[in-house]
Steps between C-alpha positions, in 0.01 A plus 500: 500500500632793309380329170178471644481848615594621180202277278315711738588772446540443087124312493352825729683763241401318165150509684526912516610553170225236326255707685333773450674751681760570233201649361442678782842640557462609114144701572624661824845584304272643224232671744800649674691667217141653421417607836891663506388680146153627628655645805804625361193711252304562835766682762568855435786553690788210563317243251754302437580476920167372565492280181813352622329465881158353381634276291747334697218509814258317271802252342582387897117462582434308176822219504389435883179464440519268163805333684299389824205470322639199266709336841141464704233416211807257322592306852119507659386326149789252510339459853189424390575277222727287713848583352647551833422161621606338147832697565542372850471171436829465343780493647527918614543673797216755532801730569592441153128559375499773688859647415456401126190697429667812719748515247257442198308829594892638604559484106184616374500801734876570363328517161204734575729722656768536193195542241305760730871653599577520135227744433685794724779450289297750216497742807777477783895449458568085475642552821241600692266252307721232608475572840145551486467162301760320790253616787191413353644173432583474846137624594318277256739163690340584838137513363594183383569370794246642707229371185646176578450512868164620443406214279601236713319625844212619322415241207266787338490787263343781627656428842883489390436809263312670780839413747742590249315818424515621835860406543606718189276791598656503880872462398453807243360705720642369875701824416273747502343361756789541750519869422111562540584320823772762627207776458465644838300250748124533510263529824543148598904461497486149623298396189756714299775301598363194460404571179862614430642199633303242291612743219830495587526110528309426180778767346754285663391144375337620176772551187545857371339447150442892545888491412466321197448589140459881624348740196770777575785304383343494175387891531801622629710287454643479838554133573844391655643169436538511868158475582407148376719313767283577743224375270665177395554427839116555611436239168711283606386479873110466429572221225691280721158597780274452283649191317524362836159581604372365194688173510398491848138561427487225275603218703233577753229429277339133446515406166 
């Protein structure tokens, strides 16, 4: 089965790079050292700071969007032309379908994130570039996963973007929204509180992606080698959930 898997995985990377999103990558490397540039010109006071900030902001945005974007239209058009059930028919485990592609999008997420992590090497220390590049990796494997989950319950575009959307926005900003929650309680406590709690529970099945690829390390450079265990550990956990999830997902449908 591992020889299978890793076809898979091969055939769904070759895929990637015969596509167009290398040319993607390229224009949102290109639009990004620009947009660094023009700000860098724009600020009056700490301009290189918030060059540094922006860019990396717009950097994380851009590889998860091109990086789920490719996963849902690439897998919902090997849907539609049948590919799945021409794969199936030999002699594969859907777990190995399902495994094989996980780790085709794996490796071309690995890639996105050491071309867009290379770029904050003209403007951070390496070390705090590689860090930044190591979570981002790490952030960019459970989008993966979660674009793959999406994809098999859904079966369409806007739907799976639409999910996987909402699942980025929420676990960058389940943060913020436990601290808005601590605010002192309005009129009607008992809604309060169970607003808090929902929060709370989201915050406590939802990974951290707050935590990842943070701006000030490349500002300030204040990351500690310390602080990606933590990280690795939350990567780790969701890929094995959602690789489960996914594999689980699959076998429920009628094909």
């Amino acid at each position: 089965m591992f020889h299978q898997l890793k076809t898979i995985a091969t055939y769904t990377l070759i895929e990637a790079l015969r596509n167009r999103l290398m040319w993607m990558i390229g224009l949102v490397l290109l639009i990004g050292l620009g947009l660094s540039g023009f700000l860098n010109q724009l600020a009056i006071t700490e301009s290189r700071q918030i060059q540094i900030a922006l860019l990396a902001a717009f950097l994380r945005f851009a590889a998860v969007f091109l990086l789920a974007t490719f996963i849902v239209t690439s897998l919902v058009r090997e849907f539609n032309d049948k590919g799945l059930e021409l794969v199936l028919a030999m002699p594969l485990p859907r777990a190995g379908y399902a495994l094989g592609k996980l780790f085709g999008f794996a490796a071309l997420a690995a890639i996105i994130a050491v071309l867009f992590g290379g770029m904050t090497l003209f403007f951070s220390p390496w070390q705090q570039s590689l860090m930044w590049t190591l979570c981002l990796m790490g952030e960019l494997w459970i989008i993966a996963a979660f674009s793959l989950l999406c994809v098999f319950s859904f079966n369409q575009i806007m739907a799976a973007l639409a999910a996987i959307l909402a699942f980025y926005t929420l676990t960058r900003s389940i943060a913020a929204l436990q601290l808005i929650s601590t605010g002192p309680l309005s009129e009607v406590e008992s809604s309060q509180k169970v607003i808090n709690f929902v929060i709370n529970l989201l915050a406590a099945v939802l990974p951290d992606l707050d935590q990842f690829t943070r701006s000030d390390w490349l500002v300030y450079h204040s990351g500690q080698w310390a602080m990606l265990l933590p990280l690795l550990l939350q990567t780790v956990i969701y890929l094995l959930l959602l690789g489960a999830a996914s594999v689980f997902d699959l076998y429920r449908k009628n094909i």
